[in-house]
C-alpha positions as CSV (number, residue, x, y, z in Angstrom):
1,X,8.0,-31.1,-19.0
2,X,8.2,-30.5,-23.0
3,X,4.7,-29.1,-22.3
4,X,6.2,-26.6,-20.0
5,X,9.1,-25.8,-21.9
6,X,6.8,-25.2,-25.2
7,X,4.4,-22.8,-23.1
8,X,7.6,-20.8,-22.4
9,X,8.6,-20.3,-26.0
10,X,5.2,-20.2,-28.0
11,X,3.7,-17.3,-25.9
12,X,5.5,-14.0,-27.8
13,X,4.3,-11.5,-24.6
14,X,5.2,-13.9,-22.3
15,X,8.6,-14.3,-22.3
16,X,11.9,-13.3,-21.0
17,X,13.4,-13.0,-24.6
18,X,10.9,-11.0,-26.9
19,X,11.0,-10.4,-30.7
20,X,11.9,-7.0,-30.2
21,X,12.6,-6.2,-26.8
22,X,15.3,-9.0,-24.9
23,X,15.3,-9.3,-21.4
24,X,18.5,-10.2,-20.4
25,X,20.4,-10.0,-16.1
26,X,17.6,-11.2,-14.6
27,X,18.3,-11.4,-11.0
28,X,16.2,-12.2,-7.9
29,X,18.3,-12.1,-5.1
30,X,17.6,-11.6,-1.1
31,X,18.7,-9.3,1.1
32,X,20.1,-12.5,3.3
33,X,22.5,-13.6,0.6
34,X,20.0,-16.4,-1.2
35,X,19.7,-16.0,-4.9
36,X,16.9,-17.5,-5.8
37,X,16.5,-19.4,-9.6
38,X,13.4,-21.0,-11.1
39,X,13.8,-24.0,-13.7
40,X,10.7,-24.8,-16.0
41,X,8.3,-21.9,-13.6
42,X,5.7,-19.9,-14.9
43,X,7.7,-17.0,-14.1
44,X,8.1,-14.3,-16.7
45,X,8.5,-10.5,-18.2
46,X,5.8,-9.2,-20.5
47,X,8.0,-5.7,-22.6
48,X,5.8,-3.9,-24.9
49,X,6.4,-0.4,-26.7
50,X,4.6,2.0,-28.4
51,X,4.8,5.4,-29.5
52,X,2.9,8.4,-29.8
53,X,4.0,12.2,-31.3
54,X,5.7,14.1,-28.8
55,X,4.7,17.5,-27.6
56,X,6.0,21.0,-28.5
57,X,6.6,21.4,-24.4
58,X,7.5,17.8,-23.8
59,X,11.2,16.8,-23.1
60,X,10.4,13.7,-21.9
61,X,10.6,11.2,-25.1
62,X,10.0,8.2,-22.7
63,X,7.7,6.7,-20.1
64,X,7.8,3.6,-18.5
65,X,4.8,2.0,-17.0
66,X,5.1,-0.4,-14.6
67,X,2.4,-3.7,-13.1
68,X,3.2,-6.4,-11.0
69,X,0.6,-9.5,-11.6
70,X,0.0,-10.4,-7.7
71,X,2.9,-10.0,-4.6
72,X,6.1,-9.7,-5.4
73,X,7.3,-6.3,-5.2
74,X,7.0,-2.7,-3.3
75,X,8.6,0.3,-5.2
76,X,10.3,0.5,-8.5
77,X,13.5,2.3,-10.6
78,X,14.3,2.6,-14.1
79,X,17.5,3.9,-15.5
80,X,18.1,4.9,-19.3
81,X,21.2,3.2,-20.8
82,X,23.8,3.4,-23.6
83,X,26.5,1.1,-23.8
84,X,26.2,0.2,-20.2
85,X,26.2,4.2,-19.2
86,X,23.3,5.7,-17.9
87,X,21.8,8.8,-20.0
88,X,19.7,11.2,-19.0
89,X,15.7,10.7,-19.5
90,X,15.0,14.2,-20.2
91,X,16.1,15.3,-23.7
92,X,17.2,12.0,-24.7
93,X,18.8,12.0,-28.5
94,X,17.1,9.3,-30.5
95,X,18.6,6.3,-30.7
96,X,18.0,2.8,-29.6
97,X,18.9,2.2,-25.7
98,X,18.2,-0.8,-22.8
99,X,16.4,0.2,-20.1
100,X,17.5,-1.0,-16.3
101,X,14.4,-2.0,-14.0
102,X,15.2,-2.5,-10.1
103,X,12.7,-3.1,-7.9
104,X,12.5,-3.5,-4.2
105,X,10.8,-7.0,-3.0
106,X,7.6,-7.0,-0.9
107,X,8.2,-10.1,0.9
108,X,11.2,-11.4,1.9
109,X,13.8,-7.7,1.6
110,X,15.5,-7.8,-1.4
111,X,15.6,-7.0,-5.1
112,X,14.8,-8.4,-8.3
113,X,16.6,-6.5,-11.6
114,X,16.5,-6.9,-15.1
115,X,17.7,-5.2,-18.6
116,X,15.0,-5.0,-21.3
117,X,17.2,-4.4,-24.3
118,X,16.4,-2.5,-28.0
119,X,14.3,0.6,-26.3
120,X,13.4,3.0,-29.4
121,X,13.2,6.8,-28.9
122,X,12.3,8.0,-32.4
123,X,12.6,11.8,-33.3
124,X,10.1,13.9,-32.0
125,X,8.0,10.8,-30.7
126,X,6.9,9.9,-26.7
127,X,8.0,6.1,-26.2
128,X,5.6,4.4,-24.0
129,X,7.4,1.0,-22.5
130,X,4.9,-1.4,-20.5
131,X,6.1,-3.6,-18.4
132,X,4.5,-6.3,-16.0
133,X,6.3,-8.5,-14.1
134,X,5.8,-11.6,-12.8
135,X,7.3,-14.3,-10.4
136,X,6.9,-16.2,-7.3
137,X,7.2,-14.3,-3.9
138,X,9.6,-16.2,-1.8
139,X,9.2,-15.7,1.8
140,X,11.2,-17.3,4.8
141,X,10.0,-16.9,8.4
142,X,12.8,-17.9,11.3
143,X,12.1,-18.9,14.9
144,X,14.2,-20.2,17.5
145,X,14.0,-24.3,17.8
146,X,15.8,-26.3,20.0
147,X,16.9,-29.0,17.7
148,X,20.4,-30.2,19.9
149,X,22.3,-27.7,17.5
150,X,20.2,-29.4,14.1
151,X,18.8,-26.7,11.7
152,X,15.2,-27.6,10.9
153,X,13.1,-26.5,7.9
154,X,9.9,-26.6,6.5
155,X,7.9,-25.9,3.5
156,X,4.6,-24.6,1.8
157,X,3.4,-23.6,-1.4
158,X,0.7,-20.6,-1.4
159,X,-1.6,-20.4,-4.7
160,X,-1.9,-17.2,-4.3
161,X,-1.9,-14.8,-1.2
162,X,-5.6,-15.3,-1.0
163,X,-5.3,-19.0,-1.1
164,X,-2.4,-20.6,1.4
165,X,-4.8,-23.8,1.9
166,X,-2.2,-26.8,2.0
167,X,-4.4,-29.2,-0.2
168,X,-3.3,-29.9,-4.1
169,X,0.6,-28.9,-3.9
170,X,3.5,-29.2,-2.3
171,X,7.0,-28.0,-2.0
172,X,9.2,-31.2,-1.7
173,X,13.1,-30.2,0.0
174,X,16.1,-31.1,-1.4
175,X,19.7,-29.9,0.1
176,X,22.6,-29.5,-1.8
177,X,26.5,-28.6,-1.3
178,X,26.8,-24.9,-2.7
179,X,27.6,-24.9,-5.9
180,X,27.2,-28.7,-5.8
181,X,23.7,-29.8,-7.7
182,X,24.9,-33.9,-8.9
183,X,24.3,-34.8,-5.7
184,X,21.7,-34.2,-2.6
185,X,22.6,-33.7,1.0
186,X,20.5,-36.5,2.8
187,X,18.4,-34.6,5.8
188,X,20.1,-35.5,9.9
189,X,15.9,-36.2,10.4
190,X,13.2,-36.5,7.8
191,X,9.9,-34.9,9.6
192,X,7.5,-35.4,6.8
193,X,7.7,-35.3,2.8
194,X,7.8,-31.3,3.4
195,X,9.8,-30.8,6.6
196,X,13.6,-32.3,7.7
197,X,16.5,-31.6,10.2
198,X,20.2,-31.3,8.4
199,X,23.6,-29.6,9.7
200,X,23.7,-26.1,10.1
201,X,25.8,-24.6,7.3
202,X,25.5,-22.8,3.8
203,X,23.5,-24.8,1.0
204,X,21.5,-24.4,-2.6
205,X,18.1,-25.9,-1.2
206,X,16.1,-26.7,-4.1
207,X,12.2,-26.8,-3.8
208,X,10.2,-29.3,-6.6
209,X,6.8,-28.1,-6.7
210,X,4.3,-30.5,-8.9
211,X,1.1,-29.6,-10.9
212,X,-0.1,-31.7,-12.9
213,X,2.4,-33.7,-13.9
214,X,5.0,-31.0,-14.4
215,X,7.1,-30.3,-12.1
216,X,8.8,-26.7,-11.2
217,X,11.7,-26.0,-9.6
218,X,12.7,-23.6,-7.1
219,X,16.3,-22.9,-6.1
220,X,17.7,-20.6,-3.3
221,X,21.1,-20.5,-3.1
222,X,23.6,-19.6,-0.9
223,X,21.2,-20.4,2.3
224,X,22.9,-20.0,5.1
225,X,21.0,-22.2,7.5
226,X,22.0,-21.5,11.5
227,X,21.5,-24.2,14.6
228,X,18.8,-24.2,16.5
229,X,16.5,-21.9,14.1
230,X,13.8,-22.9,12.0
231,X,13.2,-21.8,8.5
232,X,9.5,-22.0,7.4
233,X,9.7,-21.6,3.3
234,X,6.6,-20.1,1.5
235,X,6.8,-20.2,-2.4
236,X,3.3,-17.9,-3.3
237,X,3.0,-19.0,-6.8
238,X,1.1,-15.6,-7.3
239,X,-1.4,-17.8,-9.8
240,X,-4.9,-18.3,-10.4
241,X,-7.1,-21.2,-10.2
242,X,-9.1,-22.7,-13.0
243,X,-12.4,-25.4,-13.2
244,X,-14.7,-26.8,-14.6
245,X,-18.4,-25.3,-14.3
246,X,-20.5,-26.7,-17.3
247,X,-23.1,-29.3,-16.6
248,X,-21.8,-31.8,-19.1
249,X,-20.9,-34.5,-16.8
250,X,-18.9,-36.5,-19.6
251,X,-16.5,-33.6,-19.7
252,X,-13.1,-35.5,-18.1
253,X,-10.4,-33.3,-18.9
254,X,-9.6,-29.5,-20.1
255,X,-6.7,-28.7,-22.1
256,X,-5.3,-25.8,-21.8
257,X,-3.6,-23.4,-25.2
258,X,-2.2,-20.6,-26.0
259,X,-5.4,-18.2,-26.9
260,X,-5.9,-18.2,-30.5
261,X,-5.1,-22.3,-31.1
262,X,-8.7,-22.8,-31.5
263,X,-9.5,-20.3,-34.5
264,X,-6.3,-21.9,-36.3
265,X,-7.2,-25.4,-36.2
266,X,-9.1,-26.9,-39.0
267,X,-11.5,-29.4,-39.3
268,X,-13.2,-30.9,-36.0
269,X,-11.5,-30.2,-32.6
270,X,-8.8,-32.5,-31.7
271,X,-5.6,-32.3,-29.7
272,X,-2.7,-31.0,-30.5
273,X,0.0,-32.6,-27.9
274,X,2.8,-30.4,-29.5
275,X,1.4,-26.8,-28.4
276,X,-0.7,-27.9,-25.5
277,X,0.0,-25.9,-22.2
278,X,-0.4,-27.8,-19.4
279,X,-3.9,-30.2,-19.4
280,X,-6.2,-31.2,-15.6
281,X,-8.0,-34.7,-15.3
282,X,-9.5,-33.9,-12.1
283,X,-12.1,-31.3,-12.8
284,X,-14.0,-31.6,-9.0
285,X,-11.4,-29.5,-7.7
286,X,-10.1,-25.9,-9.0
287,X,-6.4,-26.3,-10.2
288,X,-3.7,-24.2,-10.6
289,X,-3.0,-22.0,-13.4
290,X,-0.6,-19.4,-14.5
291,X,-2.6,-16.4,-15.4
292,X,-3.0,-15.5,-18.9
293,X,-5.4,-16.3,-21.8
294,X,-6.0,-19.6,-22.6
295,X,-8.2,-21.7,-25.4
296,X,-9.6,-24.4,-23.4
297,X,-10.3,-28.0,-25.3
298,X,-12.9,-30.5,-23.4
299,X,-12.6,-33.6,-23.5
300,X,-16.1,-35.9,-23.6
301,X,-15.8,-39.3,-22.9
302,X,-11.9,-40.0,-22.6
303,X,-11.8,-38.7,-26.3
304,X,-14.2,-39.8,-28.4
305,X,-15.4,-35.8,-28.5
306,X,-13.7,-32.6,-28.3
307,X,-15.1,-28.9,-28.1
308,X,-13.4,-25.5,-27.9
309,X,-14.0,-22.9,-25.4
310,X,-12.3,-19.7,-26.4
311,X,-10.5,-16.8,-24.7
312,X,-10.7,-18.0,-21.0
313,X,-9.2,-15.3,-18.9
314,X,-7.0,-16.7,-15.8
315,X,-6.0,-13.9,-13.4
316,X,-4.0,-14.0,-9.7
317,X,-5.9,-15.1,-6.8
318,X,-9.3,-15.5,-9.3
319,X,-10.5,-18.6,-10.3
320,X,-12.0,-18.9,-14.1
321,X,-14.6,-21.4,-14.8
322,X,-15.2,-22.9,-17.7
323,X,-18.5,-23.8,-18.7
């Protein structure tokens, strides 16, 4: 977990709070009612700016461009804001400003909003703000189930949209009283470690999703859950996979850091438990990963070696081998 929780601050473009440019109302929230909140996720905002002269003819001093790393959304809308009042984009005064992103989900309908705060317009300058995005696509599919007036649920967690193979990860259930997290619901029927029965009503269902070792957390809240329907719950992590492809059969482990690490260290390669990422000991199958850019340290024979692999690009639905 403090591995996690490190990732999430040590990355500077890869968090909801930057140096310069705060992200701050971030809200995911279904057209259904669920508000759905990630503890210790790979989810995050990447807010950049950068600035250019401004044309004689140009009236425009900012753009805002927008990516999305894998499904999440359809359509986006900015607005330009001063003290919580919207201003005009055209012949904006200079000033410092937040900027108000809405976008329209692509999975499940509903939106997901945020403020990305100290926005620069300099005079006679063009603002360029780059923003990407990215999260996990929730998606709930209900059918009709005759379960004597039960509510039955189930489920999965997707890799990617590419990869929705059931193998490595799972999505374990947990029901709670709204507004009520101390203590769990128990199920009316446990199915399997993924599936139950429980009481139709209106819950925070919490999904734990593990890999390697560290475990995520996925909360929907305000579920209203109705008899007799089922509720099949996809969580597409939207990530990328990562393995090992070198022919060094002593290789037992990767460690994964934040690009960079290895051109800092000193001396032979070694560990550094504080700033590591996230780490895999099974290396016969391709694990999970967050994308991003990673420094990769091997391990050869439980330890007794170490060697750098630099700059290892992990993207959505790709899988990035080290060799």
């Amino acid at each position: 977990m403090k591995k996690l929780l490190f990732f999430l601050v040590f990355q500077t473009v890869l968090l909801l709070s930057l140096h310069s440019q705060p992200v701050s109302d971030y809200t995911y929230k279904l057209d259904n009612g669920i508000t759905v909140k990630t503890e210790h996720c790979w989810s995050n905002v990447w807010v950049q700016q950068s600035y250019a002269p401004l044309t004689v003819n140009d009236k425009t001093p900012l753009v805002v461009n927008i990516r999305t790393l894998g499904d999440l959304i359809s359509s986006s809308t900015f607005k330009l804001l001063n003290a919580g009042k919207e201003v005009k984009l055209q012949g904006a005064a200079p000033g410092t400003y937040e900027l108000k992103l809405t976008f329209k989900l692509s999975g499940k309908a509903g939106t997901l909003s945020f403020v990305a705060g100290n926005i620069l317009i300099k005079p006679k300058t063009k603002t360029a703000v780059s923003i990407t995005l990215y999260d996990y696509q929730i998606m709930i599919a209900e059918s009709p189930e005759q379960s004597k007036g039960l509510t039955s649920y189930e489920t999965l967690v997707d890799r990617c949209k590419s990869n929705t193979i059931q193998d490595l990860y799972f999505g374990i259930p947990t029901v709670f009283e709204k507004g009520k997290h101390d203590k769990p619901i128990p199920p009316a029927q446990i199915i399997s470690k993924t599936s139950g029965k429980i009481k139709p009503g209106t819950y925070d269902f919490l999904i734990s999703i593990v890999i390697s070792g560290q475990t995520q957390y996925v909360w929907l809240e305000n579920f209203t859950m109705k008899p007799d329907i089922k509720y099949k719950i996809s969580t597409n992590l939207n990530a990328g996979g990562i393995s090992y492809a070198g022919t060094n059969r002593d290789v037992n482990k990767m460690e994964l850091y934040p690009a960079g690490t290895a051109a800092r260290q000193t001396g032979n390669p070694e560990p550094n438990k504080s700033i590591e990422i996230i780490s895999y000991d099974n290396l016969k199958v391709v694990n999970c990963c967050a994308p991003g850019t990673y420094d990769v340290l091997l391990a050869i024979k439980n330890g007794s070696k170490y060697e750098w692999r630099k700059n290892i690009i992990v993207q959505t639905g790709l899988k990035a081998e080290v060799k």
